[in-house]
MILONU-912105 format. One record per residue: x, y, z of N, C-alpha, C, CB in turn. Coordinates in steps of 0.02 Angstrom, whole numbers, padded with zeros to 5 digits, always signed. Glycine has a CB too. Layout:
N
XYZXYZXYZXYZ;...
//
This chain:
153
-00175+00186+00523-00175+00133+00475-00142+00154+00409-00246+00110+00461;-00149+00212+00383-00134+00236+00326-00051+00244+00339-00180+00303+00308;-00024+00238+00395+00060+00231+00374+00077+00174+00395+00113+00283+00406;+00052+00123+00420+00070+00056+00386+00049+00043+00310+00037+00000+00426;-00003+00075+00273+00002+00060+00209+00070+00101+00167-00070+00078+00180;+00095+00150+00199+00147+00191+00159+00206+00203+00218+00111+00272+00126;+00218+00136+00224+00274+00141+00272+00350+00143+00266+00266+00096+00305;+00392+00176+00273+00459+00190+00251+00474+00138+00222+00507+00208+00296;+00481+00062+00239+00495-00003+00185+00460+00015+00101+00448-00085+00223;+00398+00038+00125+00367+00014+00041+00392+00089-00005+00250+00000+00038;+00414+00134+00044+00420+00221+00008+00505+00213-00010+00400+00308+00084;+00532+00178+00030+00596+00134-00008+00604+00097-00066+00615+00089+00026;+00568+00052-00087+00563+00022-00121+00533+00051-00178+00545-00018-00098;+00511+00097-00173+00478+00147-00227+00539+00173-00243+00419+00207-00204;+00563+00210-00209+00611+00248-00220+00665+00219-00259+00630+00271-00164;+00690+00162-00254+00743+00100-00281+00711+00052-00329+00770+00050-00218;+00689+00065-00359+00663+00004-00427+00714-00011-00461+00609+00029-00487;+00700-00059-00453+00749-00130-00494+00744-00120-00537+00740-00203-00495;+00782-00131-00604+00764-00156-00673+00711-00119-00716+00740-00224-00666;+00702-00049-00688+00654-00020-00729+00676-00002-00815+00634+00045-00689;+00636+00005-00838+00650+00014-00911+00625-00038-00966+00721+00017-00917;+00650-00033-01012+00627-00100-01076+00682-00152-01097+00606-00063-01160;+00673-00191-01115+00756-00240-01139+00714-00203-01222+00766-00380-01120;+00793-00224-01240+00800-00206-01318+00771-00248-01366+00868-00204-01339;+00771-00318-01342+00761-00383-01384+00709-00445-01330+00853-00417-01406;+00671-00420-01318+00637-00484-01261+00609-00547-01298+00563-00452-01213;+00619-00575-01255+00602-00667-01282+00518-00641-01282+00629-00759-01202;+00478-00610-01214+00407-00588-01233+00390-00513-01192+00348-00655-01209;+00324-00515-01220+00303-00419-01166+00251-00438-01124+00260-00333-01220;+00207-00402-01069+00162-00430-01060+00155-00343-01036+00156-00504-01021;+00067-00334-01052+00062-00277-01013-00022-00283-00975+00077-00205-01067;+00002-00242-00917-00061-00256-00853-00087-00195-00825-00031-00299-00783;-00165-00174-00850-00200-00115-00827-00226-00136-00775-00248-00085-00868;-00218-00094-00706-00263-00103-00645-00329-00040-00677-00210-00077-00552;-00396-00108-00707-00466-00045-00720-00473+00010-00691-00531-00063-00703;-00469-00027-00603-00484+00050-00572-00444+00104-00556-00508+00048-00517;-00407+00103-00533-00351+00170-00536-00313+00182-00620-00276+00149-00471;-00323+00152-00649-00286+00157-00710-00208+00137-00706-00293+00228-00734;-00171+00109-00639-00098+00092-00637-00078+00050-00705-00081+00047-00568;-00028+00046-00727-00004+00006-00791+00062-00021-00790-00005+00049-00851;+00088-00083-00783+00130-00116-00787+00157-00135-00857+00114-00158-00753;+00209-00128-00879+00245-00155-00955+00304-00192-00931+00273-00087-01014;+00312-00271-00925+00378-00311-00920+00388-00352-00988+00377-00364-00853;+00486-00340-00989+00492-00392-01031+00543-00448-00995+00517-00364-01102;+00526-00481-01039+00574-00534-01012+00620-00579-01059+00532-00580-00973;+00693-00618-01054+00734-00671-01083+00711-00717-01040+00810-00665-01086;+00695-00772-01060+00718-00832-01028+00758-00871-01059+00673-00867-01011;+00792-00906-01027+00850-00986-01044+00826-01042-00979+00968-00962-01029;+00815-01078-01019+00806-01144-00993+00736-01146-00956+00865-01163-00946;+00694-01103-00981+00646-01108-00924+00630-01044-00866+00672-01166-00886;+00699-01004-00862+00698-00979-00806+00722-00899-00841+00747-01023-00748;+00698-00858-00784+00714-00785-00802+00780-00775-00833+00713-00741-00741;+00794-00741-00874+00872-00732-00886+00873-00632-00868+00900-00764-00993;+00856-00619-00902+00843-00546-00898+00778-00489-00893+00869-00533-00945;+00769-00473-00854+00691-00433-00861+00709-00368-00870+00635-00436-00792;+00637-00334-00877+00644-00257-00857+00575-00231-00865+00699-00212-00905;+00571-00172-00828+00494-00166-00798+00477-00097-00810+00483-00183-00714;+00426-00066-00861+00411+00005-00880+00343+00010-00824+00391+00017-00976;+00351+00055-00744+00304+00038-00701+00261+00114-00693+00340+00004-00630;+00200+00119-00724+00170+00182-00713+00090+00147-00666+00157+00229-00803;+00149+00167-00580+00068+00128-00546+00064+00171-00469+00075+00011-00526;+00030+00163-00445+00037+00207-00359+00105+00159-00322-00063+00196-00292;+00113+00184-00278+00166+00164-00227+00166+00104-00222+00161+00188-00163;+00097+00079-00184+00100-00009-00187+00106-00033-00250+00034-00049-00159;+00077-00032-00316+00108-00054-00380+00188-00063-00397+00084-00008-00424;+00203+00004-00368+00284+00030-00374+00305-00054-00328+00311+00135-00317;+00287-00015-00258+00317-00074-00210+00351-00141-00229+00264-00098-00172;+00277-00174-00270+00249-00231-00281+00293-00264-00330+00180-00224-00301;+00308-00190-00386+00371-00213-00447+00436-00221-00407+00388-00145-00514;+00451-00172-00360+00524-00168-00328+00540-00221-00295+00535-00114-00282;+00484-00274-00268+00504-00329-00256+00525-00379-00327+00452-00354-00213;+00485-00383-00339+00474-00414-00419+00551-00416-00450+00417-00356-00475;+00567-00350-00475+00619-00329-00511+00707-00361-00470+00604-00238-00512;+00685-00340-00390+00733-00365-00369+00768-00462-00352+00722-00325-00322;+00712-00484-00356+00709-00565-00335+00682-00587-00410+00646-00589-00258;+00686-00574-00481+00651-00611-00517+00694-00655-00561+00607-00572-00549;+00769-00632-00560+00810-00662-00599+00814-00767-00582+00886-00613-00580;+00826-00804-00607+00810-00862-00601+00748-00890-00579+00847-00878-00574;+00702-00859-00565+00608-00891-00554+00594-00909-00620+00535-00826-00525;+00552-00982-00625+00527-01009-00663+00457-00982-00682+00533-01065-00643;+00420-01010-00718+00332-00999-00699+00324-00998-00656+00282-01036-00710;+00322-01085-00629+00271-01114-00565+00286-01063-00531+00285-01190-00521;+00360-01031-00480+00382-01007-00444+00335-00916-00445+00459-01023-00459;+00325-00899-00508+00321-00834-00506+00218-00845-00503+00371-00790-00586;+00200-00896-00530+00123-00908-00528+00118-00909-00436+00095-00996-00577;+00159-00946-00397+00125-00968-00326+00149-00887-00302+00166-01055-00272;+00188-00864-00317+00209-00796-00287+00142-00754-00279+00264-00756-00338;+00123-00738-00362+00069-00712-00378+00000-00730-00339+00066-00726-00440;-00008-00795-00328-00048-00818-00303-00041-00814-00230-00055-00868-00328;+00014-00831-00191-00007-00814-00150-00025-00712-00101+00030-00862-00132;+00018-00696-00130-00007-00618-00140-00066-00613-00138+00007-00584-00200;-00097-00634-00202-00170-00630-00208-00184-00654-00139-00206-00675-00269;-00191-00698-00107-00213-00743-00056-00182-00710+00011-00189-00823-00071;-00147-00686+00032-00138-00619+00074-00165-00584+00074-00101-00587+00073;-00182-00555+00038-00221-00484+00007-00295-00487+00039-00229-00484-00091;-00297-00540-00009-00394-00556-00013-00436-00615+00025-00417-00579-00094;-00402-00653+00054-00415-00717+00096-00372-00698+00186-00370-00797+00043;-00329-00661+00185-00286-00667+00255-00242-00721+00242-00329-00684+00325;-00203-00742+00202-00175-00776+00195-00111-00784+00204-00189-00783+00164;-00085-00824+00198+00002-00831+00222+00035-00768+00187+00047-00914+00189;+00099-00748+00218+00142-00702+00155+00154-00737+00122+00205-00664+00163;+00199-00736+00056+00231-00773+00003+00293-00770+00028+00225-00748-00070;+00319-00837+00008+00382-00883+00042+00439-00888-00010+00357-00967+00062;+00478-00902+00004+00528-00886-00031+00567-00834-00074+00522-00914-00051;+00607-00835-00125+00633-00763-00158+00585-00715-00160+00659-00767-00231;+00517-00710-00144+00478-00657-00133+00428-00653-00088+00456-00644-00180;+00463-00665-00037+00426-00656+00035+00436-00578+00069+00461-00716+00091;+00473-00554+00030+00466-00479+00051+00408-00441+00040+00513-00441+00022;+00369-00488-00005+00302-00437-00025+00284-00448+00057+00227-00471-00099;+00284-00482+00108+00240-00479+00155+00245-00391+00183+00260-00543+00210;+00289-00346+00175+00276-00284+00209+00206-00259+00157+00354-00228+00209;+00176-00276+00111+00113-00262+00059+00062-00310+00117+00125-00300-00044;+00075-00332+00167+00026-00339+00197-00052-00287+00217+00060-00356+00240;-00043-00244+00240-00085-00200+00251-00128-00151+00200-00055-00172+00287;-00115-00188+00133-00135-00172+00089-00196-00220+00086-00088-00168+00044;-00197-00271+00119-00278-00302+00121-00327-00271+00157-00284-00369+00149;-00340-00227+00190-00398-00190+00214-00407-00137+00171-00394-00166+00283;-00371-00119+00107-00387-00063+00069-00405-00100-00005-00322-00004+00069;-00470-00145-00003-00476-00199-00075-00462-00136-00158-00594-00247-00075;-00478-00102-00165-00478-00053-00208-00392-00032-00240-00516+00008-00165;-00335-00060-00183-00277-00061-00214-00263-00134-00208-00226-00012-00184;-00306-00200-00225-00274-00252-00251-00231-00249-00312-00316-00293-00261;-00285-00240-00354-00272-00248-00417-00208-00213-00448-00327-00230-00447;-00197-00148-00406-00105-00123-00438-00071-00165-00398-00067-00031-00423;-00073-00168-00347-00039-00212-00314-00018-00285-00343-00074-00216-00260;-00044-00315-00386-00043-00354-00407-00026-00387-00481-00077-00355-00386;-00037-00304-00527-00001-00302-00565+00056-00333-00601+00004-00273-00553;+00117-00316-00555+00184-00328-00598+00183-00412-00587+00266-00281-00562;+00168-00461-00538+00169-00512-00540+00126-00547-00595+00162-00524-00486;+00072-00517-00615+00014-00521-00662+00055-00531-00733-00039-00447-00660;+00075-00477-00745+00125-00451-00799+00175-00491-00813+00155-00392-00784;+00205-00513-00758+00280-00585-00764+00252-00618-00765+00340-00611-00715;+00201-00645-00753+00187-00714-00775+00149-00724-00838+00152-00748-00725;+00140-00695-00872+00088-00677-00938+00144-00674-00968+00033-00607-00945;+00224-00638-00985+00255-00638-01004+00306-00693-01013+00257-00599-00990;+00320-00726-00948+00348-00790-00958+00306-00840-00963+00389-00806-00912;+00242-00839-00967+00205-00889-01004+00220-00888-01105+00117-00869-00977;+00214-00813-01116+00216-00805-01177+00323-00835-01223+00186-00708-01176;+00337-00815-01165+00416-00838-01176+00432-00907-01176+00461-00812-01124;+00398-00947-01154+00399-01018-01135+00361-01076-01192+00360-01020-01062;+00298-01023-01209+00247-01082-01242+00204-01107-01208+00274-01139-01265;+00197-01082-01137+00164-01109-01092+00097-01116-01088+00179-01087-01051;+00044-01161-01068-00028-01135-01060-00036-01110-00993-00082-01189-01074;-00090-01091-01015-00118-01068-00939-00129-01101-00869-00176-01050-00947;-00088-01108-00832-00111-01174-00764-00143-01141-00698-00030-01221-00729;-00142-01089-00721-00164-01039-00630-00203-00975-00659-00070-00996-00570;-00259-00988-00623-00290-00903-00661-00289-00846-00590-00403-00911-00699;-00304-00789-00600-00289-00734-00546-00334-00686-00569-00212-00704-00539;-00350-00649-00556-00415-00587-00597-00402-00523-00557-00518-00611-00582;-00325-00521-00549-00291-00461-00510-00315-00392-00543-00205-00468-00515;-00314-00396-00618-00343-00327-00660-00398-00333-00647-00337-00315-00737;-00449-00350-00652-00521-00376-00648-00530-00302-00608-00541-00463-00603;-00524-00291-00564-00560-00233-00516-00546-00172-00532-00542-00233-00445;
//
């Protein structure tokens, strides 16, 4: 079981992070402690029109955190809120319910499947999506329409 949780896809994707680093000038920041392991996510983000323009992701988290951004980082350019909230959400809902993978520009999280029998790495896991959407809420003006309690654990 333990190398489907660390399976050459997700030790790839570690290895290749997207967009790591800080932007110089971000429209907003958002930053996301997983309590229990201590993982820590820092994204910023531009938006225009609504939609991602530029991100970048300071990721100090275990592998699946890593993973979780390397999807993130790679598919986040043009996602709106809604788009990056149902992402988030459904993740969560994979994770913790058996739930569908997440569909569309980030349906690759489904190889983070087997990360639901290990509840104790939700919460990094869940992180960087946590983090983009807190951030493009803050970039937008947005209120709150979807809650998640991914740090919570």
């Amino acid at each position: 079981m333990i190398d489907d949780l660390y399976s050459a896809r997700i030790l790839n994707l570690v290895a290749n992070m997207p967009r790591a680093g800080r932007l110089a000038a971000p429209d907003a920041s958002a930053d996301r402690t997983a309590k229990l392991c201590g993982s820590r996510i820092i994204v910023d983000v531009m938006v225009e029109d609504g939609k991602v323009a530029d991100f970048a992701q300071e990721v100090s988290a275990c592998a699946l955190g890593q993973a979780s951004a390397a999807v993130l980082g790679a598919h986040v350019i043009g996602a709106d809120l809604a788009e990056l909230e149902l992402a988030r959400d459904a993740l969560a809902a994979m994770l913790k319910t058996n739930g569908p993978h997440p569909a569309g520009r980030f349906a690759e999280l489904a190889v983070l499947e087997p990360v639901k029998d290990y509840p104790a790495r939700h919460a990094s896991t869940l992180l960087a999506f946590e983090a983009a959407v807190e951030a493009v809420r803050k970039a937008t003006g947005a209120t709150q329409t979807r809650t998640s309690r991914a740090g919570a654990a």
